[in-house]
Backbone bond lengths (Angstrom), bond angles and torsions (degrees), N, CA, C in turn:
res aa  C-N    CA-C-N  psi(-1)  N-CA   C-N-CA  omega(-1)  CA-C   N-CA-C  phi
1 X - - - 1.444 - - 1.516 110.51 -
2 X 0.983 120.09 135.49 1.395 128.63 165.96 1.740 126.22 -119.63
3 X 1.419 121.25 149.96 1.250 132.31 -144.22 1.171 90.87 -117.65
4 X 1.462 123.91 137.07 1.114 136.25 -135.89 1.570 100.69 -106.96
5 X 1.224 158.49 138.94 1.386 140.09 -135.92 1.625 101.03 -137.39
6 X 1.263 122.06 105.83 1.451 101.06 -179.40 1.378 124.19 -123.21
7 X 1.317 115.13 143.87 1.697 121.06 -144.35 1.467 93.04 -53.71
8 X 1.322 117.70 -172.65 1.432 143.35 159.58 1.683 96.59 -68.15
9 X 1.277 136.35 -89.92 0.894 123.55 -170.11 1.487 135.33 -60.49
10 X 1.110 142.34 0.64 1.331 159.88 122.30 1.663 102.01 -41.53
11 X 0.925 122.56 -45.67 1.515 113.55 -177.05 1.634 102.55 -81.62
12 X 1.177 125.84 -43.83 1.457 125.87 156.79 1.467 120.36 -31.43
13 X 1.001 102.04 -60.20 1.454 116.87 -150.86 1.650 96.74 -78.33
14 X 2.133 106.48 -28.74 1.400 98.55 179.86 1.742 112.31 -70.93
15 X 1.142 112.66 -45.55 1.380 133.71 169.60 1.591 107.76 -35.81
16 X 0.799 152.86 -53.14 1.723 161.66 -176.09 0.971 98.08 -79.27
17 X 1.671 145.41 -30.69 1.231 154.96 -156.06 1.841 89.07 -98.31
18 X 1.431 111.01 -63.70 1.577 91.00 170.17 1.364 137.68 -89.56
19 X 1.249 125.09 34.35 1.301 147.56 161.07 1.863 103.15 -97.97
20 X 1.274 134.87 -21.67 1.243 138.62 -176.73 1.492 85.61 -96.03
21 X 1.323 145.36 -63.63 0.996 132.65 173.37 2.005 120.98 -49.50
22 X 0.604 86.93 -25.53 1.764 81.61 -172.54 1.804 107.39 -92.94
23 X 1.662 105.86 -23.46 1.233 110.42 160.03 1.388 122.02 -60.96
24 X 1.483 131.86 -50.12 1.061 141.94 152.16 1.114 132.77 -33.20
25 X 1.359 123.24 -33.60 1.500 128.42 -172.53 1.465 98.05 -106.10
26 X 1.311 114.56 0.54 1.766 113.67 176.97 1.915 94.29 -107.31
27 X 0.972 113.32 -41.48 1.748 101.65 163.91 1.550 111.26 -58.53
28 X 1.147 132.59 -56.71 1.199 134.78 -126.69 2.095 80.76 -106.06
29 X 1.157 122.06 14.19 1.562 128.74 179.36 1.550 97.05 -126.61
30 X 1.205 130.58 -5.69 1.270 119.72 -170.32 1.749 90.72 -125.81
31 X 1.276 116.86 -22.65 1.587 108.92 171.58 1.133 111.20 -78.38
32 X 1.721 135.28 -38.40 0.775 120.82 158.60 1.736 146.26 -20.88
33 X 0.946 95.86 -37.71 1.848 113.32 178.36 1.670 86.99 -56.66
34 X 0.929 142.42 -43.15 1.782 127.32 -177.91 1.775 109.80 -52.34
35 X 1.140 103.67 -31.87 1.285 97.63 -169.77 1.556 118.66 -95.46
36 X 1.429 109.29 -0.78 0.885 131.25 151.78 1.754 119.92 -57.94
37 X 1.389 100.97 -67.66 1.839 117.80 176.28 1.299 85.57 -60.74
38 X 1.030 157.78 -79.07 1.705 145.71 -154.22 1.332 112.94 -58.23
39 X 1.512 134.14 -25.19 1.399 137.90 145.50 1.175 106.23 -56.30
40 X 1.250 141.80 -65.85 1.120 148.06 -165.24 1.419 99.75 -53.24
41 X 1.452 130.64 -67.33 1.265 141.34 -152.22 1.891 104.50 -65.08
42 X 1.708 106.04 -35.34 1.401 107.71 -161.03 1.954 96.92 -87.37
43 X 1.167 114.91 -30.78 1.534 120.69 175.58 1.629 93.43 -59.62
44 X 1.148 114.64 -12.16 1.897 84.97 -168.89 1.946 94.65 -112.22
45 X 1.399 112.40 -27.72 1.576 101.90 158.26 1.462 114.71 -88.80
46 X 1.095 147.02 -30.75 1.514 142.69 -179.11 1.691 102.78 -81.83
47 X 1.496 111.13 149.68 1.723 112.02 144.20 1.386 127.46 -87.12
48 X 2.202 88.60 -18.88 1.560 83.73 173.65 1.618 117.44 -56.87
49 X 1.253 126.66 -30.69 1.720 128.71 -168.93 1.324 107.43 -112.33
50 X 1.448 109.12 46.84 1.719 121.81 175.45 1.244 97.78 -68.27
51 X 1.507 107.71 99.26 1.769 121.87 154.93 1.352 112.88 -113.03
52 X 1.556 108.81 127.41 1.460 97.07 170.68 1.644 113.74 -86.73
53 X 1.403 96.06 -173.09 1.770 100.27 -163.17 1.605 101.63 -70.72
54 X 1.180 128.74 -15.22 2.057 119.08 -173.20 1.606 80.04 -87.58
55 X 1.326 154.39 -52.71 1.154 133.77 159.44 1.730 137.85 1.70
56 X 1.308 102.00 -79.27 1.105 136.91 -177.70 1.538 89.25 -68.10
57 X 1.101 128.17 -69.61 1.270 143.35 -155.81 1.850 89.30 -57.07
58 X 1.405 121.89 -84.24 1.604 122.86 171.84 1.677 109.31 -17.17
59 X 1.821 109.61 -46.87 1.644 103.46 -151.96 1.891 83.01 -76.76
60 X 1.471 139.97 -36.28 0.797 146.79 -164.05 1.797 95.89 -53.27
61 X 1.067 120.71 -47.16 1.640 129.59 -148.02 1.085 92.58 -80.00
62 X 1.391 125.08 -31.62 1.742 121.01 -166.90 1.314 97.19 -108.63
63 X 0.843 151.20 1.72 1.783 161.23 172.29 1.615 87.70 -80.15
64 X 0.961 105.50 -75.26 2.084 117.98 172.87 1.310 115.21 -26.94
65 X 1.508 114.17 -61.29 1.151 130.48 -174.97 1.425 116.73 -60.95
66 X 1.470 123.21 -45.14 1.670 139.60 -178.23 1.914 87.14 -73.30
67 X 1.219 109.41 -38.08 1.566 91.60 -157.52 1.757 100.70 -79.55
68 X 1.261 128.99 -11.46 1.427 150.21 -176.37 1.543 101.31 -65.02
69 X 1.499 87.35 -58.35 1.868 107.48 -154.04 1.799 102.01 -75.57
70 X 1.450 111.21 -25.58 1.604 125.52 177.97 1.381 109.09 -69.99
71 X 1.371 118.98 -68.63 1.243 125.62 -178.37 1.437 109.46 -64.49
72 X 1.468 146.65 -22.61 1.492 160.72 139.98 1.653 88.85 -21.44
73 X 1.298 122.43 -82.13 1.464 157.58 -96.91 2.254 74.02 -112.39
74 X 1.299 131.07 -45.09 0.819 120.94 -161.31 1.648 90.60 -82.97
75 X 1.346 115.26 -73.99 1.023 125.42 -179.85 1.592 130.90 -18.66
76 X 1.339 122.49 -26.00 1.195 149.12 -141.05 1.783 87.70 -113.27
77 X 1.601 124.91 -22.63 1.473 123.07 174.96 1.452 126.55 -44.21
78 X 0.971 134.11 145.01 1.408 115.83 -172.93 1.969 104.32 -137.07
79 X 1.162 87.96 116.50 1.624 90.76 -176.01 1.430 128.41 -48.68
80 X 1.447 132.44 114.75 1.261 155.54 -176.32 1.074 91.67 -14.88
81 X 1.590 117.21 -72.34 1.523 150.42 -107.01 1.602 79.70 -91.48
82 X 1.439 132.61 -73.88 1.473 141.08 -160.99 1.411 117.15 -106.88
83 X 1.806 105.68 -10.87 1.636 81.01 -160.03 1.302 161.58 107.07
84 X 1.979 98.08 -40.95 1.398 115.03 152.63 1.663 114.27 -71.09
85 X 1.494 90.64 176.50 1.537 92.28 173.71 2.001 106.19 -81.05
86 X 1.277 96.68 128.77 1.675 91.39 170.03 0.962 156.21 -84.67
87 X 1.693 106.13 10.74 1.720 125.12 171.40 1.832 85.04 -97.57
């Protein structure tokens, strides 16, 4: 078997590649919260989206929690280039 060898820049280029990814999933966890308020907003004019408030309140806690663990999860990147952490 042999181990597959990958350049310096391929490893660069993967590295920046998952920092664009982890940026993304920390926007796209913190935009989320709209769609939250638009659940929220249509349960209180519709019966079709009858949520009561420990509802809302639960989806709120885990909305929190993903948006915690994202921005954690970004933060935690560590720059190619040096090494440190890069936020």
């Amino acid at each position: 078997m042999s181990i597959t060898q990958v350049s310096d820049s391929e490893w660069y280029t993967a590295a920046w590649r998952d920092r664009k990814r982890r940026f993304l999933t920390c926007v796209l966890a913190l935009n989320s919260f709209w769609i939250l308020v638009l659940f929220g907003f249509l349960s209180q004019i519709s019966e079709r989206f009858n949520a009561s408030g420990r509802t809302l309140l639960l989806a709120f806690a885990v909305w929190f929690v993903g948006q915690i663990a994202a921005g954690v999860w970004l933060n935690r990147f560590r720059c190619p280039g040096c090494g440190n952490l890069f936020y």
